[in-house]
C-alpha positions in Angstrom: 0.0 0.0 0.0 1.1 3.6 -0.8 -0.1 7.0 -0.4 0.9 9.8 -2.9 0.4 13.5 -3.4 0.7 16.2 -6.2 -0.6 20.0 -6.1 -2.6 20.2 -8.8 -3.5 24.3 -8.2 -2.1 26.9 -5.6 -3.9 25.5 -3.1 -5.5 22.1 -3.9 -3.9 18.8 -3.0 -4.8 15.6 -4.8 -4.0 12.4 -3.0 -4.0 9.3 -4.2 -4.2 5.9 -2.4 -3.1 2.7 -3.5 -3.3 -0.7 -2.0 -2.4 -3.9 -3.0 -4.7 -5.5 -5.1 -4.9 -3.2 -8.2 -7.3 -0.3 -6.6 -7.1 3.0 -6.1 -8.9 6.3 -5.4 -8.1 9.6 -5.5 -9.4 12.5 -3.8 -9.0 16.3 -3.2 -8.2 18.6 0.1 -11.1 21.5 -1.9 -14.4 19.8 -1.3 -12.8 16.3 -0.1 -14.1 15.4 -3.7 -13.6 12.0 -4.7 -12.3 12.4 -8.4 -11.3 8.8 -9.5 -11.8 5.4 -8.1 -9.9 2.7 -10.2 -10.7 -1.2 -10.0 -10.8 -4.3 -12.2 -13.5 -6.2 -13.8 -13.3 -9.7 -14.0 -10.5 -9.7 -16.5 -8.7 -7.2 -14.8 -8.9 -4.6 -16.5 -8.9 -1.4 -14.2 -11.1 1.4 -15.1 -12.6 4.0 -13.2 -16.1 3.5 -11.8 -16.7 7.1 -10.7 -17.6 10.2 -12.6 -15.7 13.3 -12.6 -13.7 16.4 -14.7 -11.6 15.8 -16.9 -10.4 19.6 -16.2 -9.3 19.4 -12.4 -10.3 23.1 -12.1 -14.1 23.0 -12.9 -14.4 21.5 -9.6 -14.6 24.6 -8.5 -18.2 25.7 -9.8 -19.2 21.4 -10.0 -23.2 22.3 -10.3 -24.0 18.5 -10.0 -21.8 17.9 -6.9 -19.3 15.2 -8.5 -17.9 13.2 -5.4 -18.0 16.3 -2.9 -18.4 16.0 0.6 -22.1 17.4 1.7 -22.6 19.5 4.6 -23.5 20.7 7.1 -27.1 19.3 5.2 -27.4 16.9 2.2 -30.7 18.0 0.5 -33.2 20.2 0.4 -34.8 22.2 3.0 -37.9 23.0 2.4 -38.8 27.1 1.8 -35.0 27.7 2.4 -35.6 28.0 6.3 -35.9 26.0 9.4 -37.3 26.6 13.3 -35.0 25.9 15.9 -36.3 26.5 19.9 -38.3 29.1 18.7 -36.1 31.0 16.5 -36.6 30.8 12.1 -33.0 30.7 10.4 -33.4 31.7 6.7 -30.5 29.8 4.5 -29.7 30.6 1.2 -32.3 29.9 -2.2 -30.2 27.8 -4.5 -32.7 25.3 -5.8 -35.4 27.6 -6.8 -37.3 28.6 -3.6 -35.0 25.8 -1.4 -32.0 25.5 0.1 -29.7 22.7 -1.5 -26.6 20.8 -0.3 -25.6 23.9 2.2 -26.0 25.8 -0.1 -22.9 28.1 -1.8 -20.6 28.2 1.8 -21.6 23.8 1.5 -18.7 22.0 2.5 -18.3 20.5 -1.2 -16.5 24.2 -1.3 -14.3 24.5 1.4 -10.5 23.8 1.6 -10.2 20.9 4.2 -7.0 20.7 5.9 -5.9 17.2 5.0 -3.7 14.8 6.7 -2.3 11.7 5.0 -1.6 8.3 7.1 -0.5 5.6 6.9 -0.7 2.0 8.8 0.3 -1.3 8.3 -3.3 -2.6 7.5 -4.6 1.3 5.5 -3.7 4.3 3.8 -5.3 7.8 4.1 -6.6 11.0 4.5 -8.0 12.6 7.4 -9.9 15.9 6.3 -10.8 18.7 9.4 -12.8 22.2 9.1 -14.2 24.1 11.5 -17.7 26.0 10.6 -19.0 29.1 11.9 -23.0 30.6 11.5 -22.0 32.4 8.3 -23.4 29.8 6.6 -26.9 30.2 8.1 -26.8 27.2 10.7 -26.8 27.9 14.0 -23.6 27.2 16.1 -19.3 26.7 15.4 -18.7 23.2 14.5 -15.6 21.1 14.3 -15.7 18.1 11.4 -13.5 15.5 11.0 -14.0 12.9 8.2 -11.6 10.3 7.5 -11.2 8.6 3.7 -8.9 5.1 4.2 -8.3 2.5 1.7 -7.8 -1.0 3.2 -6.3 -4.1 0.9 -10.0 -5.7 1.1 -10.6 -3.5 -1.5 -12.8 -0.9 1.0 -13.0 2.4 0.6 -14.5 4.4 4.3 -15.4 7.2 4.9 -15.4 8.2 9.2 -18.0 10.9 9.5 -17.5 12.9 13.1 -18.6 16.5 14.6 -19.0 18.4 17.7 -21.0 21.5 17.8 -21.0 24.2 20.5 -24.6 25.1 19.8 -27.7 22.5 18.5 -27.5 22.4 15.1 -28.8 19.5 12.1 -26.0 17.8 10.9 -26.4 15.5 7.6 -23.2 14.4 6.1 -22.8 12.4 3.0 -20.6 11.7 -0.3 -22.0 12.8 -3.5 -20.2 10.2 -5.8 -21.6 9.0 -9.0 -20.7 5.5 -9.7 -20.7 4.0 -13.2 -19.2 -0.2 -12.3 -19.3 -0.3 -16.5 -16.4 1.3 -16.1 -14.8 4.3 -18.0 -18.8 5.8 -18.4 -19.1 3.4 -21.2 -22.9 3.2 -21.0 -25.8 4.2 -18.5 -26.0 2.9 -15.2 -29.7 1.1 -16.2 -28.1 -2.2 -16.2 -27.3 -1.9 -12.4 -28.6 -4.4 -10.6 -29.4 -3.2 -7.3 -30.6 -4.9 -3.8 -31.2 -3.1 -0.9 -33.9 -3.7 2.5 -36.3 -0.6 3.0 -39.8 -1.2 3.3 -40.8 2.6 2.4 -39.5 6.3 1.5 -40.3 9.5 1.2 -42.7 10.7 -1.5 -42.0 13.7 -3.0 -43.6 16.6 -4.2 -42.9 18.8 -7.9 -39.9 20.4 -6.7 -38.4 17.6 -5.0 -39.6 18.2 -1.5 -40.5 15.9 1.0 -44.2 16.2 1.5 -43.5 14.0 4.8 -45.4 11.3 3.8 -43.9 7.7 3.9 -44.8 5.6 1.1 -44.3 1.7 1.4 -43.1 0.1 -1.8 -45.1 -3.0 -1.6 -45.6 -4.1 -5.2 -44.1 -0.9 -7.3 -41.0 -0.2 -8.4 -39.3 1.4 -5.2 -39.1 -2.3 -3.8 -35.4 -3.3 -4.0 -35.8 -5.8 -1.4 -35.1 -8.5 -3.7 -32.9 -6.7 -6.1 -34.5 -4.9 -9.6 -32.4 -2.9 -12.6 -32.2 0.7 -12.3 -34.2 0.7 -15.6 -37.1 -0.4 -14.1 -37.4 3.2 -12.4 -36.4 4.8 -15.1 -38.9 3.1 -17.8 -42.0 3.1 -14.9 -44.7 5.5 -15.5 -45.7 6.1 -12.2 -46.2 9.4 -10.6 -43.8 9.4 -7.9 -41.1 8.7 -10.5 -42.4 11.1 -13.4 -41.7 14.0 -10.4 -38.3 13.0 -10.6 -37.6 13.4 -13.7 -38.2 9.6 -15.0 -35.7 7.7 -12.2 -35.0 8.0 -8.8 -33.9 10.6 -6.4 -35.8 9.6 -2.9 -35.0 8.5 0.4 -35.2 5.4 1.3 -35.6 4.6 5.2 -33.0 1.1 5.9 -35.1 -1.6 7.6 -32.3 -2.7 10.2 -29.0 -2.1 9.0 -27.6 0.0 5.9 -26.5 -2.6 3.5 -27.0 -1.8 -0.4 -25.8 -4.2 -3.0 -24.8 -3.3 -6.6 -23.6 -5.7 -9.3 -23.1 -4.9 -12.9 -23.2 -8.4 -15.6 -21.0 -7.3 -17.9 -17.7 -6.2 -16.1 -18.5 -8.8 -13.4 -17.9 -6.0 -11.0 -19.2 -5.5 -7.3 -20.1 -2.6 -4.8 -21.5 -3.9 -1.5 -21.9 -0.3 0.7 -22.8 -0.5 4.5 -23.3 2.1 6.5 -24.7 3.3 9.7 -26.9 6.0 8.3 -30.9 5.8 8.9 -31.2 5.8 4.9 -30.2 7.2 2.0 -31.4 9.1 -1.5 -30.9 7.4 -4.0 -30.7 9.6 -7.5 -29.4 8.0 -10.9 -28.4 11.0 -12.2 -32.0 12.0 -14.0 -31.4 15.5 -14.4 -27.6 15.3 -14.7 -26.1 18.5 -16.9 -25.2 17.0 -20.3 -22.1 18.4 -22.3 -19.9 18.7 -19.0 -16.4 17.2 -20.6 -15.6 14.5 -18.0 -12.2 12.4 -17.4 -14.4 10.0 -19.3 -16.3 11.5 -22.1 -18.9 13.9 -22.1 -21.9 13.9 -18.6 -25.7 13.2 -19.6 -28.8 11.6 -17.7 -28.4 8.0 -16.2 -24.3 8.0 -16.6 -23.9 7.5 -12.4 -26.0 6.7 -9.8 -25.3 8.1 -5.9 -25.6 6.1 -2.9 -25.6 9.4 -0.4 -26.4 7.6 2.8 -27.3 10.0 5.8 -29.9 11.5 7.9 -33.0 13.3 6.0 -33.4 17.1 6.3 -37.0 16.7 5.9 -36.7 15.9 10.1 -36.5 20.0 9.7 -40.2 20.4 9.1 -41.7 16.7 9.8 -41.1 15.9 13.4 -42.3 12.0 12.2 -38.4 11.5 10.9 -35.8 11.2 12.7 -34.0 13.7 13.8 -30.7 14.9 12.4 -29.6 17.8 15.6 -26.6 18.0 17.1 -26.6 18.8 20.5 -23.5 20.4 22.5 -23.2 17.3 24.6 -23.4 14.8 22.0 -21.1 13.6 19.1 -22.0 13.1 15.7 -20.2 9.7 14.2 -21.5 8.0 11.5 -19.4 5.5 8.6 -19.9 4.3 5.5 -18.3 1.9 3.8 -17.9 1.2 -0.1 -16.1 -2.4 -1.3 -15.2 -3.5 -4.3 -15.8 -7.2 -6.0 -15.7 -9.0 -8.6 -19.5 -11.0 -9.6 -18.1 -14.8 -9.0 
């Protein structure tokens, strides 16, 4: 295993960690943005099975969020505000009339300071920033979240924070995989297995409505496993408001466990995590003509697995809860491993 570095601007850093059994993933100190994640299919050919620039620098704007780290809050907040004991705090309109991914001060736009490590069983990079209420949430908190590479071929990511003042914390990864490989072809041939008995519907501009819906007989049941296609061919309402896929939460029935296998490369990606659920989005309303590191970005080229708390607890007091009290400590872990289909 190996850990290398190269300044790829003034003031970014792009680390690289390599273990020993042909994988590797790559990742910046601005935004703690995943850029590349290299493994082999079944003939071991190594490819990467994440979307991102070609041009390191347009991760600086990145409108679709392209491996970021999310936060303080992943998603939308409804009306771009939220009560807090009493008192309304207004956050910034970047989604139309909501407030998305923490808006413009996010943490997909801050310069982490970044530590490399490395141990006899891992290498990687611990990333630390400190917030402060300029970015409309309430209270100065400190964030630590930890990438490390092990030779099992598992990528995690250590999610931790204290806060001085209660205040929703919702931490994620925005990756977009693609386990074709390169971004040779849509992710609709992604066979995906996961155990969540409902989600949350949403309304016309993506909102939470705060109803659960169970998934009993449609095609938001992934208990048993279904192609992505299916939500992406499905004329159903829930998926017509998201643009012809999916881009819900899904609430984990015991433990976080998703399974993802694609036929053709014979390649695997088994995430767990400790997260209440996640949204899962297949990139519906994904940008086309952005030049990525492999070919050009369109609808259904990735699919993210951002496994967190919902921001909908902001305005439905039904889901759980995603404050941070003073006395408490926010740590939460997810973790992504690569296979090969036997």
């Amino acid at each position: 295993m190996k850990i290398s570095s190269k300044q790829v601007t003034d003031k970014w850093t792009e680390f690289t960690l390599v273990n020993d059994k042909q994988m590797s993933a790559s990742l910046l100190n601005y935004g703690g943005i995943i850029t590349e994640i290299m493994v082999p299919d079944r003939d071991g050919n190594r490819e990467n099975v994440v979307l991102g620039f070609k041009n390191i620098t347009d991760y600086q704007a990145n409108p679709a969020f392209f491996g970021a780290l999310i936060g303080p809050v992943a998603g939308r907040i409804e009306k771009a505000s939220f009560q807090l004991d009493g008192k309304t705090y207004p956050l910034e309109k970047n989604d139309g009339e909501n407030h998305l991914h923490s808006g413009s001060n996010g943490f997909h736009q801050v310069l982490w300071d970044a530590v490399p490590f490395q141990t006899n069983e891992a290498v990687g990079v611990k990333l630390r920033h400190q917030t402060d209420p300029k970015n409309g949430f309430p209270g100065h908190v400190d964030v630590t979240v930890t990438y490390c590479l092990t030779n099992d071929n598992q990528l995690t990511l250590d999610y931790h924070a204290t806060t001085d003042q209660t205040t929703p914390i919702a931490l994620t990864n925005h990756s977009y995989f693609n386990l074709n490989g390169s971004a040779k072809q849509e992710v609709t041939n992604h066979y995906v297995t996961f155990n969540s008995n409902a989600f949350l519907e949403l309304d016309e501009k993506l909102i939470p409505t705060g109803k659960t819906i169970e998934v009993d007989n449609s095609t938001f049941d992934f208990r048993t496993g279904r192609f992505l296609k299916d939500g992406t061919t499905t004329a159903s309402l829930q998926h017509q408001v998201a643009n012809d896929g999916y881009d819900h939460y899904f609430l984990f029935d015991g433990n976080g466990h998703v399974q993802i296998t694609e036929e053709t490369s014979g390649r695997t990606l088994d995430v767990r995590t400790t997260q209440p659920g996640m949204v899962m989005y297949t990139s519906n309303t994904l940008e086309g003509g952005m030049e990525l590191a492999e070919g050009q970005s369109g609808s259904y080229m990735g699919v993210c697995f951002e496994t967190q708390g919902s921001p909908a607890s902001l305005h439905h007091n039904h889901i759980s809860s995603i404050l941070l009290k003073p006395d408490k400590i926010y740590q939460e872990k997810t973790v992504f491993s690569f296979g090969i289909q036997a």
